[in-house]
C-alpha positions, 0 to 999 in steps of 0.5 A: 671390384670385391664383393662387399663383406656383409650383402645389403643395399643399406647407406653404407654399401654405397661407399667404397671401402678405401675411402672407409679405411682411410678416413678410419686410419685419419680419425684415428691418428688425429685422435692419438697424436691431438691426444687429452679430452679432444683425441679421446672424443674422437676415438670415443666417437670412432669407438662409438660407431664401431660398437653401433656397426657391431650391434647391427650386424651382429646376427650375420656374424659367425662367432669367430668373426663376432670375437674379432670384432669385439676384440677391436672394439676393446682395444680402441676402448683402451687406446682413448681411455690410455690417451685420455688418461696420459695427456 
């Protein structure tokens, strides 16, 4: 198995990865294709919990790694306001 990306012994270093990504991946689709108020509740939430993920681990990130993360961040802030707009 791979070392984890951030060392800490916190709740989520328990939790695999993949099962991570791929409940990430589901809330986000669900969240387009659903679109109107409910899908931008869901990405709101995702987004929500991204911005949480990056104010804890903030102090630990290099700067570049700080720029990515906040680029997704924008990004998917983006995508629920386009789906909430659209539908």
């Amino acid at each position: 198995m791979r070392a984890p990306l951030l060392s800490g012994n916190g709740p989520l270093a328990r939790v695999p990865p993949l099962a991570v990504f791929l409940v990430v991946a589901a809330v986000f689709a669900i969240g387009v294709i659903v679109g109107g108020e409910t899908g931008a509740l869901l990405l709101g939430l995702l987004a929500a919990g991204v911005a949480v993920l990056l104010a804890a681990t903030w102090q630990v990130l290099a700067p570049v790694e700080r720029a990515g993360r906040v680029l997704v961040l924008v990004v998917l802030v983006a995508v629920t306001i386009s789906v909430l707009v659209t539908k």
